[in-house]
DRENLO-281784 format. One record per residue (C-alpha): residue number from 1; residue in three letters; x, y, z. Coordinates in steps of 0.25 Angstrom, whole numbers. Last residue first. Example, Ala and Ser with C-alpha at 12.3 -4.5 7.8 and 13.67 -1.06 7.14 Angstrom:
BEGIN
   pos   code       x       y       z
     2    SER      55      -4      29
     1    ALA      49     -18      31
# end
This chain:
BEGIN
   pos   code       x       y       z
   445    UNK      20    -506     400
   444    UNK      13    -517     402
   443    UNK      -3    -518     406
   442    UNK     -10    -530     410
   441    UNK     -16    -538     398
   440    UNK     -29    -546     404
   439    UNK     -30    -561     402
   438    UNK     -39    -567     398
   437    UNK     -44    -582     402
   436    UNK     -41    -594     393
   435    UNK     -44    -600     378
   434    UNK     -46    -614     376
   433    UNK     -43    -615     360
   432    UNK     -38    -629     363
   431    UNK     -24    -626     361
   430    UNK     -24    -615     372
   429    UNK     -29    -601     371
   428    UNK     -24    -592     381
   427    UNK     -29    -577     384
   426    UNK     -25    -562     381
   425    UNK     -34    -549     385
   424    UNK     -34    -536     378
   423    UNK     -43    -525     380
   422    UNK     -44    -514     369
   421    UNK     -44    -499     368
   420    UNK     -30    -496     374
   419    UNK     -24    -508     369
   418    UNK     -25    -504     356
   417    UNK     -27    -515     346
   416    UNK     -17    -519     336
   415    UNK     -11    -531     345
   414    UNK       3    -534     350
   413    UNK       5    -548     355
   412    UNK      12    -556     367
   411    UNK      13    -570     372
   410    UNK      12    -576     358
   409    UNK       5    -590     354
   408    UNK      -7    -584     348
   407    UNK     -11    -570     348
   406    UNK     -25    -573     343
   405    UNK     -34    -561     345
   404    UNK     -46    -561     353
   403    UNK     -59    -551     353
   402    UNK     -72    -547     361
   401    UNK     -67    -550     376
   400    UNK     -78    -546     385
   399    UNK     -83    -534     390
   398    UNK     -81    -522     380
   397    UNK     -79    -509     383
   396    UNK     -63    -510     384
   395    UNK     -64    -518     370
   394    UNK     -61    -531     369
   393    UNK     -48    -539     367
   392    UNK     -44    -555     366
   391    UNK     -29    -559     364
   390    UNK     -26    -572     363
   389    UNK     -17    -582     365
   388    UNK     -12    -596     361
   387    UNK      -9    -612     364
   386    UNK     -10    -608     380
   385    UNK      -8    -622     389
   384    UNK      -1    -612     398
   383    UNK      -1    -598     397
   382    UNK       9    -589     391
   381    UNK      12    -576     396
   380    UNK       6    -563     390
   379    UNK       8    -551     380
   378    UNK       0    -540     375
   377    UNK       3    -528     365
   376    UNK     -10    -519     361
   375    UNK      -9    -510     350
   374    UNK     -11    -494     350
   373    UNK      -1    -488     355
   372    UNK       5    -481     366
   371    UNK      17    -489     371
   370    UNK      20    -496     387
   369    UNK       6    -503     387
   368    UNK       8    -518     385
   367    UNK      -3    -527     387
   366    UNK       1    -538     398
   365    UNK      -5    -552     401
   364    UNK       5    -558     410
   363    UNK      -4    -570     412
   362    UNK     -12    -578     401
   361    UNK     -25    -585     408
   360    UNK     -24    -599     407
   359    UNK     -27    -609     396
   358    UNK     -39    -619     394
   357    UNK     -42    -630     402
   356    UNK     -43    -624     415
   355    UNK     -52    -611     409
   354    UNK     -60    -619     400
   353    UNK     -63    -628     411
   352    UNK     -66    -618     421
   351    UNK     -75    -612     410
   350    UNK     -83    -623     406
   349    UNK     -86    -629     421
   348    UNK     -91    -613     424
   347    UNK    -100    -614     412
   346    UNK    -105    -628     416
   345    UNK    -107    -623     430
   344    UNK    -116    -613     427
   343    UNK    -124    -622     417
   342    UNK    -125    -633     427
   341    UNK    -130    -622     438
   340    UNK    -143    -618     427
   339    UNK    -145    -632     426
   338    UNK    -146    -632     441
   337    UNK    -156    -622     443
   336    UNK    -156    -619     458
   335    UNK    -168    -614     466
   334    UNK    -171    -627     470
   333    UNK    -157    -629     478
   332    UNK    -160    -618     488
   331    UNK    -154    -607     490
   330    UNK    -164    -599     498
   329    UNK    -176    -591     499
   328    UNK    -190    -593     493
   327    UNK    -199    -582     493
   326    UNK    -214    -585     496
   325    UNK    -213    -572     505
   324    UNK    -201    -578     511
   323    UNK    -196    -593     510
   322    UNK    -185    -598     518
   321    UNK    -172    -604     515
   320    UNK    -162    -593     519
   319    UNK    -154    -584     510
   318    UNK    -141    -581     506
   317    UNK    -146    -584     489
   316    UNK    -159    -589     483
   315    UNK    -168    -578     488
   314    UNK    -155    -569     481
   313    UNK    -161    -576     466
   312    UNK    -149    -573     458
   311    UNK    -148    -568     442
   310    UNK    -138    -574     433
   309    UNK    -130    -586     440
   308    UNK    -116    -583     448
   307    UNK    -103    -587     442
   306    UNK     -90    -579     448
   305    UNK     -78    -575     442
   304    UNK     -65    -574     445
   303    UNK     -50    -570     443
   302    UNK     -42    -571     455
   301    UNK     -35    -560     463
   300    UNK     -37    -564     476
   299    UNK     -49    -555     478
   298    UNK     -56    -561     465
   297    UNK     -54    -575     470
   296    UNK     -62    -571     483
   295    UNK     -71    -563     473
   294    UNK     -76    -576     465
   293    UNK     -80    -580     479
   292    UNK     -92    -573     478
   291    UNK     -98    -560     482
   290    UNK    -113    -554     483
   289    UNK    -118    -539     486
   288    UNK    -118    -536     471
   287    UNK    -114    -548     462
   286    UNK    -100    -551     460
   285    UNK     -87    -546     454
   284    UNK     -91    -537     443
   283    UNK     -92    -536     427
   282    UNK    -104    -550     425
   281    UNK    -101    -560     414
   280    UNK    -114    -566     411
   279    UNK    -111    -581     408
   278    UNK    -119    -590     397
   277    UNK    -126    -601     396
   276    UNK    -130    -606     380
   275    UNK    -121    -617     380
   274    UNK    -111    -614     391
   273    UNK     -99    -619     385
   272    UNK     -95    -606     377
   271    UNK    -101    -596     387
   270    UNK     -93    -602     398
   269    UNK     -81    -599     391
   268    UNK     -84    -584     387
   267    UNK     -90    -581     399
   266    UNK     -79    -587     409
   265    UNK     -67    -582     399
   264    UNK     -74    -568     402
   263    UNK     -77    -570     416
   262    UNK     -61    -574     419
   261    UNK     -58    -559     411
   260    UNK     -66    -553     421
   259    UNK     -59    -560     432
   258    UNK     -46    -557     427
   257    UNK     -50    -541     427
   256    UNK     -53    -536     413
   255    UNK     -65    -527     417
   254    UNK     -57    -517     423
   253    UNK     -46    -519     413
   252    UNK     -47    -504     408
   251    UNK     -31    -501     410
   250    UNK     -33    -489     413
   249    UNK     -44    -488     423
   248    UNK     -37    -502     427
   247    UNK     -26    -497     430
   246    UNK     -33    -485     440
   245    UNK     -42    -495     446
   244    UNK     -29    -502     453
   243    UNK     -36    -516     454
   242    UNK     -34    -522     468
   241    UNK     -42    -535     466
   240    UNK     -46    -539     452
   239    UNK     -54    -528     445
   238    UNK     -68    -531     437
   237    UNK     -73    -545     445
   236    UNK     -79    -556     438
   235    UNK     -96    -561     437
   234    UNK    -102    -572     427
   233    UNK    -115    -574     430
   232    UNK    -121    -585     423
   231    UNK    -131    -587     412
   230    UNK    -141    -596     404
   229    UNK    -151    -600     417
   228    UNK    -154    -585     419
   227    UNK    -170    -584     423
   226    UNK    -174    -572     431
   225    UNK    -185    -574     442
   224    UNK    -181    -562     449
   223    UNK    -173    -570     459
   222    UNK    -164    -576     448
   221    UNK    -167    -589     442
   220    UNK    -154    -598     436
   219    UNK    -150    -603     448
   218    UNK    -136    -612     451
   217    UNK    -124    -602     448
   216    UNK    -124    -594     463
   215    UNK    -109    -593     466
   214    UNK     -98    -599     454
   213    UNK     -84    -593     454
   212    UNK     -77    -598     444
   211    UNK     -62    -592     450
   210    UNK     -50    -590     439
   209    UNK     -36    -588     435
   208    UNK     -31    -594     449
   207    UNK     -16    -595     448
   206    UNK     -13    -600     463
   205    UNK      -2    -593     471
   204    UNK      -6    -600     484
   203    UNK      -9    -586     488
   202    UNK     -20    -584     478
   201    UNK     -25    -598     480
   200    UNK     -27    -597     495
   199    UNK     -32    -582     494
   198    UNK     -43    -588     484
   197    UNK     -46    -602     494
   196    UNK     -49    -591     506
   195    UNK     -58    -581     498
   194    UNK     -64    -592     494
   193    UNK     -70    -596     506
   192    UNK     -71    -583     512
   191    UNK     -81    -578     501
   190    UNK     -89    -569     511
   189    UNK     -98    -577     520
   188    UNK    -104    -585     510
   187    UNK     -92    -587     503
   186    UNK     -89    -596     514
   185    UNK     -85    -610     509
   184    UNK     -79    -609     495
   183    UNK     -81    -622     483
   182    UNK     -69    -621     475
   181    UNK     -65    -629     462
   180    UNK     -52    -626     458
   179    UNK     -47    -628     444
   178    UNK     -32    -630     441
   177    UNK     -27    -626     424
   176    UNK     -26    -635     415
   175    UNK     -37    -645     416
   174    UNK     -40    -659     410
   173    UNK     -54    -661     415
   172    UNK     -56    -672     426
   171    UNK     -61    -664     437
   170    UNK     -69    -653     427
   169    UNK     -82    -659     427
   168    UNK     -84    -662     443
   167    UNK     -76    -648     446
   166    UNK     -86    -642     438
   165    UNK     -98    -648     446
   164    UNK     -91    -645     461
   163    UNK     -90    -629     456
   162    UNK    -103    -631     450
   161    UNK    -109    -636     461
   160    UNK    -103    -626     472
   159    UNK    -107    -614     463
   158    UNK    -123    -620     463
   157    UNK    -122    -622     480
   156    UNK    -118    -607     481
   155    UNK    -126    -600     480
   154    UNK    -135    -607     473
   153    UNK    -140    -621     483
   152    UNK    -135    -612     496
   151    UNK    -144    -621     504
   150    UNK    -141    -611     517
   149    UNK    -149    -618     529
   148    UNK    -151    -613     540
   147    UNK    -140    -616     550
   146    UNK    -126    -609     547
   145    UNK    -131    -595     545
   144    UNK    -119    -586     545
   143    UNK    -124    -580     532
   142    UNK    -140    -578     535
   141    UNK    -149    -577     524
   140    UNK    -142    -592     521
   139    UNK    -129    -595     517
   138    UNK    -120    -606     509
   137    UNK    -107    -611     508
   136    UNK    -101    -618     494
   135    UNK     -94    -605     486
   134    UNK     -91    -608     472
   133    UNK     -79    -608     463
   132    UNK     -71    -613     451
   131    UNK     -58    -610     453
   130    UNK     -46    -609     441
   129    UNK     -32    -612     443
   128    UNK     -19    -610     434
   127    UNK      -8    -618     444
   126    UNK       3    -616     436
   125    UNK       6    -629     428
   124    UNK      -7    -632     420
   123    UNK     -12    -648     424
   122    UNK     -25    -643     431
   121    UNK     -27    -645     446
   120    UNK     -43    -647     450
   119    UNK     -44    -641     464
   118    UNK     -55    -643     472
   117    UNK     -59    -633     483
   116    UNK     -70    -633     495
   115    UNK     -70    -622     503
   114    UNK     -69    -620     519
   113    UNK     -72    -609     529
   112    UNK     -70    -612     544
   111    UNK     -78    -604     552
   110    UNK     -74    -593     563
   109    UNK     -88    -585     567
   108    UNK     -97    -575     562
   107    UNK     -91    -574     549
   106    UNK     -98    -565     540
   105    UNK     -97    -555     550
   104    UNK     -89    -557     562
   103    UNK     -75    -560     554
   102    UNK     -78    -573     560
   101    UNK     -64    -582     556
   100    UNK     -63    -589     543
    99    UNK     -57    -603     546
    98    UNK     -50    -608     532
    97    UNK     -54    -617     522
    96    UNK     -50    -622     507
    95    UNK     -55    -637     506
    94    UNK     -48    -646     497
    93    UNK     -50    -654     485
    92    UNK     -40    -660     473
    91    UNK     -42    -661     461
    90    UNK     -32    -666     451
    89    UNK     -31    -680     455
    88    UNK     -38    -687     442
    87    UNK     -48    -676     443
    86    UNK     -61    -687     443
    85    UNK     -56    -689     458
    84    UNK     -58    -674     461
    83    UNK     -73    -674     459
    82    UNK     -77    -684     471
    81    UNK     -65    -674     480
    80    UNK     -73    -662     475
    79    UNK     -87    -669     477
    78    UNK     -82    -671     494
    77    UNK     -77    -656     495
    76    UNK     -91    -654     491
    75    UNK     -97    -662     502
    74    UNK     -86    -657     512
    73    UNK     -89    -643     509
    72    UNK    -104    -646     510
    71    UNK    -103    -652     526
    70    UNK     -94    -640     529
    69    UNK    -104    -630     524
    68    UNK    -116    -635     531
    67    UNK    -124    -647     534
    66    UNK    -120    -662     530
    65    UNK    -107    -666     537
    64    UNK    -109    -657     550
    63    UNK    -114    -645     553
    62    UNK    -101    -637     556
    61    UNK     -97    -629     544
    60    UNK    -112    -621     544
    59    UNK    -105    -608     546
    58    UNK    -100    -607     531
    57    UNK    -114    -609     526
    56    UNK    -116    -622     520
    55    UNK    -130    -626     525
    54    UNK    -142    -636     521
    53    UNK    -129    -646     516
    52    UNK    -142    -650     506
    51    UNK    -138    -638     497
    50    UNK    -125    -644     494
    49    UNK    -131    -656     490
    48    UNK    -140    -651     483
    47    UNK    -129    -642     474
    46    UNK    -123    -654     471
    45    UNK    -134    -662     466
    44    UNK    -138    -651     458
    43    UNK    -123    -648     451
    42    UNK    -124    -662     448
    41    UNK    -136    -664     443
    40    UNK    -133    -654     434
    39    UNK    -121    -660     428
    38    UNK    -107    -652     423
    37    UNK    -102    -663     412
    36    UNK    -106    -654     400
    35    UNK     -94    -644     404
    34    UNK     -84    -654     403
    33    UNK     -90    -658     390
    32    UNK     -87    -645     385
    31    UNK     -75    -641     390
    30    UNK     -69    -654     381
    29    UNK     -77    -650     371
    28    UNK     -70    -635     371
    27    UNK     -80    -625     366
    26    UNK     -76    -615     359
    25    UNK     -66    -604     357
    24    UNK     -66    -594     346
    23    UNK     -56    -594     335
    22    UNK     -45    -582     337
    21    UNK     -46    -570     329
    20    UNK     -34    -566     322
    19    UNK     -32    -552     319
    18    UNK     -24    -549     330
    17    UNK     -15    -559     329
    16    UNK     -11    -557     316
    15    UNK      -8    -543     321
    14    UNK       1    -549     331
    13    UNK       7    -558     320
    12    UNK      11    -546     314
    11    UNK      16    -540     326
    10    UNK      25    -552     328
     9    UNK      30    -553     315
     8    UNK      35    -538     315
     7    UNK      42    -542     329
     6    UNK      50    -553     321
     5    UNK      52    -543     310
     4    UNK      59    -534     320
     3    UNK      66    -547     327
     2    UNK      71    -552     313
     1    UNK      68    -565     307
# end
């Protein structure tokens, strides 16, 4: 065949392409039954124990072996190492600490801050890693208070449980891709935990393509007497650190930053498994005057998102055990709703293992920009374990993802559509129909 008839092919298989609609993707029965082994009484008994340390506020390291921060990280360190035998000699624990000197503010004296992290390796050459997230220090009214208690049983003894259930049910799981399972000391006191393992992972040149971060999942009831037991909050950042606004006004990919297109694989995954439960993506970083170790991974240049449940009761949260005016303050255990942490943790324990089992997220994602037409030409690297690609697209008004175009086994393609009133995105499928994160064209001229 001739090269000029050769390139005719191709374009007519790109238009092929482009009017082929791949089949949907379903549930995979092996997620399935890995999801179905996440147990209530678990996540209960573990967020008891963790409230019966009384404290763990970062000041409260030195009360001995069953009161205060210290005495939980150890406890948790100790369900880590009782889950890593079922890994087969894949997980490994650590704690990840530092002294953090008084900044006389937050800190009102040097401490010693340290995390809890378990480290699941998956068999993928490259070191593709995904974290699963949560913050195990407490705090009452009063942040530097190390003596009263802080019972901390929603925020954030609920993101401590799951984080420690999904590892129970995903230590034996055939995986691809590393999982790290991290419980952060001082988030309380302005994310300095995982601010320290994050800068640890960026400059140990790890390929993180994801943060689950889960902070307050455990109550369904919000302090207006609202009732949300079928939904999480799904939260991602807009721009990643040091966006230059002025591409972005031209480009229009202020809403396609790899966090946000981490939220819509989480929605879309979770959704499938979740049996009626369902996440609310929310367009912005956090929650106003609150932060979470999400945005640590965030400021290293991470994708992530954090879980947080529908509507908060604040008497619950940062506050002393007391009752006022027959209000009752505190985060105390009997204001949880466990089935509702189980369903939380059920959709975080679906997507994890959607995202380690299936492929990774394509790199060198490019659209090509140097003519004025009206078609769209992208191209990509090849990922691991990927069987085929795909080409999704919506419009630049529209939130999520509304379409998908089969490119098969190519690393390029030239659709019909114009680039100028369209966005594109390209993810991996593998042979199982397990499709991966998008991944967002940078321009090429």
């Amino acid at each position: 065949m001739s090269h000029r008839l050769a390139v005719a092919a191709f374009f007519v298989l790109a238009g092929n392409w482009a009017r082929a609609a791949p089949a949907p993707e379903v549930a995979d029965p092996a997620i399935v039954r890995i999801v179905a082994q996440v147990s209530v009484d678990r996540l209960k008994a573990d967020d008891t124990r963790l409230v019966a340390f009384g404290t763990r506020n970062t000041f409260s390291e030195n009360l001995g072996d069953q009161r205060g921060v210290f005495a939980a990280r150890a406890w948790i360190a100790d369900q880590f190492r009782e889950i890593a035998k079922k890994s087969g000699g894949r997980m490994t624990v650590a704690y990840d600490g530092y002294i953090q000197k008084a900044d006389g503010k937050r800190i009102p004296r040097d401490v010693e801050i340290s995390s809890v992290v378990a480290t699941l390796k998956g068999d993928e050459p490259g070191s593709r890693t995904y974290v699963m997230s949560s913050h195990y220090d407490s705090r009452n009214s009063d942040n530097a208070d190390a003596t009263l208690d802080a019972p901390g049983a929603d925020d954030n003894g609920s993101g401590t449980s799951a984080v420690l259930e999904a590892a129970r049910v995903l230590a034996a799981a055939p995986l691809h891709a590393t999982v790290i399972f991290a419980t952060y000391d001082s988030e309380e006191q302005g994310l300095f935990g995982s601010a320290h393992h994050a800068q640890t992972l960026k400059t140990a040149d790890i390929d993180i393509q994801g943060d689950l971060n889960n902070d307050i999942i455990g109550a369904s009831v919000g302090d207006n007497g609202e009732k949300n037991p079928d939904q999480v909050r799904i939260f991602s950042q807009a721009l990643i650190s040091g966006a230059d606004s002025a591409r972005v006004n031209v480009l229009g990919n202020e809403n396609d930053s790899p966090s946000r297109e981490l939220a819509r694989f989480v929605q879309e995954t979770g959704d499938r498994y979740g049996q009626g439960f369902h996440g609310e993506l929310i367009f912005r970083a956090d929650r106003f005057l609150r932060g979470g170790d999400h945005e640590s991974f965030n400021d290293a240049g991470f994708p992530a998102i954090r879980f947080t449940e529908p509507v908060e009761n604040f008497a619950h949260q940062h506050q002393t055990v007391r009752t006022d005016n027959r209000v009752e303050y505190g985060d105390l255990a009997k204001f949880m709703d466990f089935d509702y942490l189980a369903r939380v943790t059920r959709y975080n324990v679906s997507v994890l293992a959607s995202l380690a089992m299936g492929p990774g997220r394509p790199a060198d994602a490019a659209i090509l920009t140097k003519d004025l037409d009206n078609k769209t030409s992208l191209s990509w690297s090849t990922v691991p374990n990927a069987a085929r690609y795909e080409i999704v697209r919506r419009k630049t008004s529209d939130a999520v993802w509304s379409n998908a175009t089969d490119a098969g086994t190519a690393t390029s393609i030239t659709l019909s559509f114009s680039k100028d009133n369209w966005l594109f995105g390209i993810r991996a499928v593998d042979a199982h129909g397990h499709r991966g994160v998008v991944a967002f064209p940078t321009p090429q001229r």
